[in-house]
N, C-alpha and C positions, 0 to 999 in steps of 0.2 A: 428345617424343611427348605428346601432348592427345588426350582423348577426351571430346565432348560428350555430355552428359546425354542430349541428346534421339539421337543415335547410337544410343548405348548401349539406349537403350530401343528404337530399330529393328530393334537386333539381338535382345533377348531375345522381342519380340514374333515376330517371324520364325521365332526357334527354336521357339516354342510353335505357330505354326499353320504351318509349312512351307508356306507356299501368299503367295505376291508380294500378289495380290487380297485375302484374306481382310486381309493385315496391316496391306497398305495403309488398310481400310478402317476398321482398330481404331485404327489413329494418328493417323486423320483427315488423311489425305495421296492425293495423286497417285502410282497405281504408281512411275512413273519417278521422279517424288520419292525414293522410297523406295530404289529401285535403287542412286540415287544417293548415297543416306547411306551405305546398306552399301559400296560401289563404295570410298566415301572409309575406311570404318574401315580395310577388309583392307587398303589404300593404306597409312596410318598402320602397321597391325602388319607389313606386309612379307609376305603372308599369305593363303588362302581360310579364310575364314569358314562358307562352304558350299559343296558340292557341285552342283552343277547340272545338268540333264539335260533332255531333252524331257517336259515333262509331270509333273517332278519336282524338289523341293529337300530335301535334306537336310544336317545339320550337317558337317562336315570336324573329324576331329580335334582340331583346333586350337580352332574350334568347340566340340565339347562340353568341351573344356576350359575353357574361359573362361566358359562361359555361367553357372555356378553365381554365381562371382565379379560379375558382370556383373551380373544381379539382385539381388547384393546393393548393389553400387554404386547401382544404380537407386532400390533401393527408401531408398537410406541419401540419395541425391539430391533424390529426391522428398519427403523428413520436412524437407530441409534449404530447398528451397522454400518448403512451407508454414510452417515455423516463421519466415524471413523476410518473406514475405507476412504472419505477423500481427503478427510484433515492428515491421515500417513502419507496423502501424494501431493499434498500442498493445494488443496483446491476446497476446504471449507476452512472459518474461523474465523479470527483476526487478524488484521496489519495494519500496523501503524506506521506511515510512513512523513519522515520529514523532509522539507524542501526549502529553497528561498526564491528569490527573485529570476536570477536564474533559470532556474529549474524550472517554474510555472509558466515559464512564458515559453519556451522551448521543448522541451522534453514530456513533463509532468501528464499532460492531458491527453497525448497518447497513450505513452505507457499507462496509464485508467483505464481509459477506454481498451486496450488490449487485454489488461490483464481481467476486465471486469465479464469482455467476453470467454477468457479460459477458464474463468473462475467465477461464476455467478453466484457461489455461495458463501463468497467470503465478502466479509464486512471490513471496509476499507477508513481506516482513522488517519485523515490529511490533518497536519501539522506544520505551519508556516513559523519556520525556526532558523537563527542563522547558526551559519558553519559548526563555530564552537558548539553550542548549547544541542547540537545534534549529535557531538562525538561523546559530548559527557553523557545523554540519554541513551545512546547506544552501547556504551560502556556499562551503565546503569540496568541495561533491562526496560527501560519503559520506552524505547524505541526501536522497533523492525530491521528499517532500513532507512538511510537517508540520500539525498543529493547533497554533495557537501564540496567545498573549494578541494584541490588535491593540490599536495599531497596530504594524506591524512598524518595527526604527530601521533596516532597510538598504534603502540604495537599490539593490540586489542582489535581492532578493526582492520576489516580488510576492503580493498575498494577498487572500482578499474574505472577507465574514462570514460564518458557518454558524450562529453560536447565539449567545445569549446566557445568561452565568453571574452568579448573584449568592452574596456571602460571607454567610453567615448566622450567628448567634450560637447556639454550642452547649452546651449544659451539663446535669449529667447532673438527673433529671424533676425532684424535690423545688426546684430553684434557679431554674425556669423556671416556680415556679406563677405569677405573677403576671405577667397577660395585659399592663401598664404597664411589665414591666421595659425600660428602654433599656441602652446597653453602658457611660456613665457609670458606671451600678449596678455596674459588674466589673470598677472598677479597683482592687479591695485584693484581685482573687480574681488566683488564680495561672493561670498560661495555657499550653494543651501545641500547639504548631505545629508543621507539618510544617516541617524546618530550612532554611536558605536556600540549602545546596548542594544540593538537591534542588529547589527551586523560588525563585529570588530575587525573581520577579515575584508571587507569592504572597505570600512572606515579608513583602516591602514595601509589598505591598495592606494585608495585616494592620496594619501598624505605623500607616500613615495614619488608619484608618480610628480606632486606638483614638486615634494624636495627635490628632483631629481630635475627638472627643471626650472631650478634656483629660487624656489623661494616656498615660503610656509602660507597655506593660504588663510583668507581670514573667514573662519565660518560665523557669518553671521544666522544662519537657521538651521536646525538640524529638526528633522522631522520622521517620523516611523512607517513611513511606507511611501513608494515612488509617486505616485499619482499626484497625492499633496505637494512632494518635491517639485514635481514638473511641473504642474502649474502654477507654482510659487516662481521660478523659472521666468515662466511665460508673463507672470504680474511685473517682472523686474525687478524681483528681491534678489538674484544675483546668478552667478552663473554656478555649473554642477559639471561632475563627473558621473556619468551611471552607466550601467550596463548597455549591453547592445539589444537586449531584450526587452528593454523599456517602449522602444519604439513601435512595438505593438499595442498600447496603451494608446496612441495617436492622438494626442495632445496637440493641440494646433497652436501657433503662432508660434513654436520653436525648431529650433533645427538642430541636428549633430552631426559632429565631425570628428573624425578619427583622428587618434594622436599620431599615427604615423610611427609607432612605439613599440615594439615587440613585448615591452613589461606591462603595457596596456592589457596583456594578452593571460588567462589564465584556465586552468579545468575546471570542467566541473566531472567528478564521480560519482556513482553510486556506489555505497557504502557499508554493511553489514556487521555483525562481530562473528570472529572466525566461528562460533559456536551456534552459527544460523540454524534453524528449524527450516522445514519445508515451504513452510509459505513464503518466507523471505528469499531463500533459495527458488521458491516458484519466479517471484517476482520480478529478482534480479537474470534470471535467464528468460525472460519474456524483454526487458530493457534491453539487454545485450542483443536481441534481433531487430529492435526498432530501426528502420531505414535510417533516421537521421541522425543516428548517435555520431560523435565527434564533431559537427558543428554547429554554430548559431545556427 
């Protein structure tokens, strides 16, 4: 025994106006249309559903028994509907989106706030992950979409630019008076990074940038997230490299200064696997209209 959605709503509309005409006309049907739906339920339950008479219909027993149930059915049918109609256009369900440092201080918090207004029914799972361990999740399946350094190394994922981030030289005011200093000048200072299990495409930004100009620095701290950095920093445990987006954090008694470096300089994209479903697809074409994509 089956009972169609749109049945079921023939019959609770019918209980409500007793009259074939009036019901017919709320379900957007053909009397005998309608007849006929009813005709097939009682068929299905073995059963009168209503009473009948010249000039009148009322419920049977059996009828007002059912009917409460009935409405609920309908009305639990009708949520299960719309929630299908918007999880095919990408606008219920879940996403799971990862970011870093980057990302959160530039990008991230609008595109929410955008896509939380297109999409009010979907439940949003933020993931503060770096580069790596976002392409293996996305590869994996247990991640949507991410903000991720570019270029991406899998042919698995697909990704386009949103901004650009540059590393800048940090150190606490006193060590940064000198409008000439370059990062040569800090290589007998000690240095606090965030550590490489937390970010290796940082980490190794870092490293080139001081090999590149001439020497390996000495990290004395490494720490799991910027804030701790910078004001570890600011205590004068040593000098740092970090993003340009740190400086919304506004950490007082330090300064930064740009390396003057073009390699200082890298993307960031958002990122997907070719195999996107709609809400990631949603997401990612709400990103691609934010004003501010491509720069800090």
């Amino acid at each position: 025994m089956s009972f169609s959605l749109d049945a079921l709503r023939a019959f609770t509309v019918l209980a409500e106006e007793l009259h074939y005409g009036r019901a017919a006309i709320r379900l957007h049907l053909s009397q005998p249309a309608l007849t006929r739906q009813i005709q097939r339920l009682e068929d299905e339950i073995g059963g009168r559903l209503f009473e009948r008479t010249t000039g009148m219909v009322r419920l049977s027993p059996a009828g007002e028994t059912l009917l409460e149930r009935a409405r609920a059915l309908v009305r639990e049918g009708s949520a299960f509907e719309a929630l299908a109609y918007q999880a095919a256009r990408g606008e219920a369900g879940s996403l799971r989106v990862g970011f870093g440092i980057a990302a959160v201080g530039a990008i991230l918090p609008t595109a929410v706030l955008a896509f939380r207004k297109a999409c009010p029914n979907v439940l949003l799972e933020l993931r503060d992950l770096g580069t790596t361990r976002q392409i293996e999740e996305l590869i994996q399946g247990t991640l949507d979409v991410g903000f991720i350094r570019l270029p991406s190394p899998s042919a698995h994922i697909e990704a386009i630019p949103v901004l650009e981030e540059e590393l800048l030289l940090v150190a606490a005011q006193p060590r940064l008076a000198s409008a000439k200093i370059q990062l040569r000048d800090f290589r007998d200072d000690p240095f606090v990074l965030v550590s490489r299990s937390v970010s290796s495409t940082y980490y190794e930004h870092a490293l080139r940038l001081c090999h590149t100009a001439g020497f390996s620095p000495q990290v004395v701290q490494e720490v799991n997230e910027w804030f701790t950095g910078l004001n570890l920093v600011r205590a004068g445990m040593g000098v740092s490299l970090a993003p340009a987006s740190t400086q919304r954090m506004r950490v007082p008694g330090i300064r930064y200064r740009s390396l003057d470096d073009p390699r200082a300089y890298w993307r960031i994209g958002i990122a997907w696997r070719k195999d996107r479903w709609p809400l990631a697809e949603r997401f990612v074409e709400i990103v691609r209209t934010l004003p501010h994509q491509g720069t800090t």
